[in-house]
N, C-alpha and C positions, 0 to 999 in steps of 0.2 A: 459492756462497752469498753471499749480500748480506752487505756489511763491516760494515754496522752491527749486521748479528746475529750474527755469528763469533762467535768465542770471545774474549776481553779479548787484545790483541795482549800481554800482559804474560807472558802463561805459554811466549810461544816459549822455545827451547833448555831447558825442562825437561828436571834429569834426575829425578826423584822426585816420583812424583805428591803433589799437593796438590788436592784437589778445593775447597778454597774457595777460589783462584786464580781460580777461574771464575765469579765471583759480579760482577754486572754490570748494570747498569740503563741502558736505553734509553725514549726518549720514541718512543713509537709512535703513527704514525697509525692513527686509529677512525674507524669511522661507525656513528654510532646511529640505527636504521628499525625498523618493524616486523614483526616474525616474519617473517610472512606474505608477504613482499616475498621474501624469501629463498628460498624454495619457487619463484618464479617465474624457468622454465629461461633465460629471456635472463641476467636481472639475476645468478642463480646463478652463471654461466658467467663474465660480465664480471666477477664478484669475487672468484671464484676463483684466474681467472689472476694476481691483485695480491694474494693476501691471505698471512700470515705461513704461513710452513712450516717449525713446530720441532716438535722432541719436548715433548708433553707441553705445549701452550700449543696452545689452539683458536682454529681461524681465523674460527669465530662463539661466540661467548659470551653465554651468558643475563644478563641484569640479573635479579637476583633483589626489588630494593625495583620494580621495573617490569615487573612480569607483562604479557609480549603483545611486549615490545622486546627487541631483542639488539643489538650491539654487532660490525662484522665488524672484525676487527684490518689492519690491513695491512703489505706488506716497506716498510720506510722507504725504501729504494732504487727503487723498482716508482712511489710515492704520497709524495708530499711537500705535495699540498695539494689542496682538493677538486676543483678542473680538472681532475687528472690521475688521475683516477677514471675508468675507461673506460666502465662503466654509468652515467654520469654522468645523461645527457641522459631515459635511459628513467625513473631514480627521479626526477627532474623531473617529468616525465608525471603520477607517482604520489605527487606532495605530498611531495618528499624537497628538503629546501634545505640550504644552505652552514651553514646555521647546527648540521644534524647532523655534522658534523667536529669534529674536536677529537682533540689530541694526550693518551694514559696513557702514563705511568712502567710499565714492567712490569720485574720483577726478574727475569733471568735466572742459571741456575745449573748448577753440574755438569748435572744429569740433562735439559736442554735440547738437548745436540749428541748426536750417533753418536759409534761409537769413528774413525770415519776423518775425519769434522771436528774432534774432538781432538788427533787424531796430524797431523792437516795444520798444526793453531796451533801445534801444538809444535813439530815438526820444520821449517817453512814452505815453502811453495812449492817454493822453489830447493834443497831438501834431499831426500833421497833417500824415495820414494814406499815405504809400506807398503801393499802389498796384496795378496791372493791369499792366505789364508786358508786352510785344510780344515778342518772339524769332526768329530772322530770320536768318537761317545758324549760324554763330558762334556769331551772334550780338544779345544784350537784347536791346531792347526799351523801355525808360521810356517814362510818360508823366508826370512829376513831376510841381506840384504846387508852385506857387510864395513863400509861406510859407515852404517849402523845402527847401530854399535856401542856409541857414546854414548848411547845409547837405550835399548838393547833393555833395562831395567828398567821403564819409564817404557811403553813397548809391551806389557810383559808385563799391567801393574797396570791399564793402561787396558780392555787385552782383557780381562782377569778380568771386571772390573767391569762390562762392559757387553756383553756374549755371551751370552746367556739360556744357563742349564743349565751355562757353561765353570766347572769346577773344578780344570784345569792349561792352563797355557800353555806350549807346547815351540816352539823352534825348530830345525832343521834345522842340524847343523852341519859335516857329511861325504855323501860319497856313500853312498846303497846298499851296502849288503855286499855282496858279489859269490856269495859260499857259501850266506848265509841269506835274502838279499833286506832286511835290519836297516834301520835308520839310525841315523845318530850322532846327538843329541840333546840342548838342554840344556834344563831346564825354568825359564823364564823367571820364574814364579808361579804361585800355587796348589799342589796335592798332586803329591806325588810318585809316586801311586799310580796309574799307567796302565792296571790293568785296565779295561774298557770294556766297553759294550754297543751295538752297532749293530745296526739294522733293515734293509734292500735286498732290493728285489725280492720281498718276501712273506716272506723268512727272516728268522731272526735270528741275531746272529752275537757272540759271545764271545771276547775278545782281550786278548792283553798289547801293547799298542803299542810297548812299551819291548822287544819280543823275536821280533815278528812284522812283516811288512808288511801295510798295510791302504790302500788311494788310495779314497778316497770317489767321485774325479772316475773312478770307470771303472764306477760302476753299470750308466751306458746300456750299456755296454758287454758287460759281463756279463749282463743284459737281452738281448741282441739276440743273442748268441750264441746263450746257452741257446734263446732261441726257433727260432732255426734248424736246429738240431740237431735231427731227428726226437723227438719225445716217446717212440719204442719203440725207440733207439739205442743203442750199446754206446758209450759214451763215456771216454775213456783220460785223465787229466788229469794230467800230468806231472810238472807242480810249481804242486798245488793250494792251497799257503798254505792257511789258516782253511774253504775251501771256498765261495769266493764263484760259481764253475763251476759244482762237483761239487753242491753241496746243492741249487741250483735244478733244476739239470738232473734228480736223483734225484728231488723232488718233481714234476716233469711228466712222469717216468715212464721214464726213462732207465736202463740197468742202467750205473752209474761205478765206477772203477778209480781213485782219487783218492791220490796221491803227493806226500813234501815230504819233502824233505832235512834240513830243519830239526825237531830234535826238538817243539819248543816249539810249533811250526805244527802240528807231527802231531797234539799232545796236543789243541790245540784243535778242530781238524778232527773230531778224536774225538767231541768235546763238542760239535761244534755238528752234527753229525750226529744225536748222538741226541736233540738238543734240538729239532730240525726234525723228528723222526722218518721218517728214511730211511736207517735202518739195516738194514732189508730190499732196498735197493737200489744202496747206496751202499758199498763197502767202499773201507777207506784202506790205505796202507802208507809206510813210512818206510825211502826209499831214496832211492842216488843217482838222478839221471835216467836216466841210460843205464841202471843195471843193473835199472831198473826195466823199461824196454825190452826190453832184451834175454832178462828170463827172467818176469816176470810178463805183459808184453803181448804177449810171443811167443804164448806159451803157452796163454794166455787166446785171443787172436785163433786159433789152431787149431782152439781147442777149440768157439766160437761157430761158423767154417765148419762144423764139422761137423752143432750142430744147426740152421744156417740159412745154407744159402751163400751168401744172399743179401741176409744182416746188412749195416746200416748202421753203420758201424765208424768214430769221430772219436777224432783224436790231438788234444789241446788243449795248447798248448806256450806258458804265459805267462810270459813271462822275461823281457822287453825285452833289457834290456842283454847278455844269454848263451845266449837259446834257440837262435839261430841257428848256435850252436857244437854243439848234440848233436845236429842231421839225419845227422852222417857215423852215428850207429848203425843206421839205417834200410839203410843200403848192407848186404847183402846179410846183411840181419837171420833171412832163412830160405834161406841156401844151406847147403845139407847137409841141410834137413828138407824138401825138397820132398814128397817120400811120405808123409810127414804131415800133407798138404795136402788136402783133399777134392781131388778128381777134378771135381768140379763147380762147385766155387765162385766163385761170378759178382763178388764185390765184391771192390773196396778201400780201403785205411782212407784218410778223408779226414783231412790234415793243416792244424789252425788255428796259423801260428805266429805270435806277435807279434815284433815287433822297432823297431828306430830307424831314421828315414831322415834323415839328416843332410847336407845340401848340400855341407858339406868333410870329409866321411868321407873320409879315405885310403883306405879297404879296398874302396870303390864305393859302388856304387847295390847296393840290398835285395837285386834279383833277381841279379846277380852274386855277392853274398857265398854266396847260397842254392845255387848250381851251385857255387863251391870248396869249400864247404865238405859238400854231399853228395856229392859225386864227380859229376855229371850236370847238362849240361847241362839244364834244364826247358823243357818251350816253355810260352812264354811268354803265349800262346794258352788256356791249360790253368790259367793261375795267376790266381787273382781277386784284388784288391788292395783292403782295406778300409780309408781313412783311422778312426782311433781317437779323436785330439786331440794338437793339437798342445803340445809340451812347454816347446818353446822358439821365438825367432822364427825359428831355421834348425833346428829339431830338430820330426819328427813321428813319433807312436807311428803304426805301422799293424797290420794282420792281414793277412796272406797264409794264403791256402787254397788247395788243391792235391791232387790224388790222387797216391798213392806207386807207381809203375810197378811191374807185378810183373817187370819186369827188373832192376832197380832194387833188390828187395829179393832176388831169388835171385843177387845177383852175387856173382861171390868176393871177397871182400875186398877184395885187392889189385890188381881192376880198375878201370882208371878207363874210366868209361861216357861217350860222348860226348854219345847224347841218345836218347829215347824212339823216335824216330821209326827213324833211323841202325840203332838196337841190333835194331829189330824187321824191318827191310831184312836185315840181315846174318844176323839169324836164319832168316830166314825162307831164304836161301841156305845155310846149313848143313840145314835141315833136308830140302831136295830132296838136298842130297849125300847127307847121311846116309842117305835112304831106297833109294840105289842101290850105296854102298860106306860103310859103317857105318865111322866113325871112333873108337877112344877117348876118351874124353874130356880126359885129358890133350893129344889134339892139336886138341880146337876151339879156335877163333881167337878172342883176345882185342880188343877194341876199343880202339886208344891214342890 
């Protein structure tokens, strides 16, 4: 921004706002032409690129005692005198001379800057940068830095007052909960009352911010899924929070199985389910992850082989920071129920899991964690890999997709599977044995 329109250098290191700190008069360069001069694309063009850009102060202005003239403002920085007028030469052409210039006083005030030209006079330059914002319903979300600290009043007051619709202002003050997905939270200004309403992707959605998570930044997100996931699909959503998955996907005709560990998330889920009306498609439950797995999607997935073996069946597993710790349930999630398997059934369930991929993760890279941590090696070939958004400058959310080997899920527990490929080699050698001298099962070979 040009220095001469800033904000009064006076209000740096505010801690409490003062909005008539900002009240401020500068001598601006003008030129007075007529109307009609303005309409014309060259001359338009050349005075735009020089002319003032604030809130709420127009870079052409009527003369009202001079019907047919206006008056274009200009950045004092850009125009200091009429030479330096870049359409200079063409309003010459057109009967414009030196003697249309002339410097007005205009009074500037609070309601002239953004909240981020604000926070920049205040804090200045060489002080630490506010920005990156979320909005959700009537709530701004900071994530403000230990070096904000002598601020974050002054941050709060500013955001209120100039965020159309914001009625609190929270910032971030812990990580994620790790059990509920939460955050810690202080509210900076405005109401204490976080209940909210957000829109995304054609739904609506009902929330306690202060009790649920909610990331605005993963709309596309959940957009893109839903769209990929067949519209006639059995969709499994693990830890479906609020049901930003589950309720789009039920609306384009999905039969969901939508899960939250979190009571508070369940409730809402509840509520935004029937508030989208897909409560004929959509049922919730409130469990752990795994035990949702293991005895609701078991069971359910049987039950769909049966009447379609050839169901399109999606795990959606959005946890960043912990999904990738529940795939060991998937290990050998139907040994012991093989016979309650259709005899025919051609699919298997495709898994979405999100996670972090972090440059100095200890633990590895994505696709290593996902082979320790389900027992199986995966090829790698087989696994599609979605960048998401990146979180931090060494930190990116992705989605990994992947079909769950039916070896993989009839394994015993306590086997550890080397790889899809390996596993069906070796099977496929036990079962020429077996058809010439029948083995117990107690003595088929494990894979170590």
């Amino acid at each position: 921004m040009s220095s001469a329109l800033a904000p009064p250098i006076t209000v740096r290191g505010m801690k409490k706002l003062d909005k008539n700190a900002f009240k401020k008069e500068v001598d601006v360069p003008c030129l007075r032409l007529k109307s009609h001069l303005i309409s014309i694309p060259d001359i338009l063009a050349g005075l735009k690129a020089q002319t003032i850009r604030l809130a709420k102060i127009k870079a052409f202005q009527y003369l009202p005692e001079e019907p047919g003239m206006r008056i274009a403002v200009f950045d004092p920085d850009k125009v200091a005198a009429w030479e330096e007028i870049d359409a200079k030469d063409r309003l010459m052409e057109l009967g414009v001379s030196a003697d249309a210039f002339f410097l007005k006083t205009i009074h500037f005030s609070w309601e002239n800057w953004t909240s981020g030209e604000i926070l920049q006079a205040i804090i200045g330059d060489d002080g630490p940068n506010v920005a990156g914002f979320s909005t959700v319903g009537h709530i701004v979300h900071l994530n403000l830095r230990p070096e904000h600290d002598a601020f974050k009043q002054v941050v709060g007051e500013v955001i209120l007052d100039k965020i159309p619709c914001c009625r609190s202002v929270i910032n971030k003050t812990n990580v994620i909960d790790n059990e509920f997905r939460n955050i810690s939270y202080e509210v900076l200004a405005g109401s204490e009352d976080l209940q909210t309403v957000v829109k995304e992707n054609a739904c609506t959605f009902h929330l306690d911010y202060a009790h649920v998570y909610w990331n605005p930044r993963l709309g596309r997100e959940h957009e893109r899924l839903t769209q990929e996931i067949p519209s006639n699909a059995l969709m499994y959503d693990v830890f479906a929070g609020i049901g930003p998955f589950a309720v789009p996907a039920g609306k384009r005709g999905c039969t969901v199985l939508a899960n939250d560990l979190n009571p508070v998330s369940y409730d809402y889920l509840l509520k935004n389910i029937t508030l989208n009306k897909v409560g004929n498609r959509v049922t919730a439950y409130n469990l752990d992850g795994r035990d949702f797995i293991r005895t609701v999607v078991k069971d359910n997935m049987i039950l769909q082989w049966k009447c379609n073996p050839n169901a399109s069946i999606h795990i959606v597993m959005n946890l960043p920071a912990l999904a990738e710790e529940f795939v060991d349930v998937f290990r050998g999630l139907f040994h012991g129920s093989e016979s309650d398997v259709p005899a025919d059934r051609n699919s298997l369930p495709t898994v979405h899991l999100y996670c972090f991929d972090k440059t100095d993760d200890p633990r590895g890279v994505p696709l290593d964690r996902l082979d320790r941590n389900i027992g199986w090696k995966m090829d790698r070939h087989a696994i599609d890999r979605h960048f998401v958004r990146q979180v931090a400058p060494s930190k990116d959310m992705i989605r990994l997709r992947f079909l769950l080997p039916w070896e993989l899920l009839t394994a015993a527990r306590e086997e550890t599977l080397v790889s899809s490929t390996e596993s069906i080699l070796i099977r496929e050698e036990e079962d020429i044995s077996d058809s010439v001298i029948p083995e117990p099962d107690s003595k088929r070979r494990k894979i170590v």
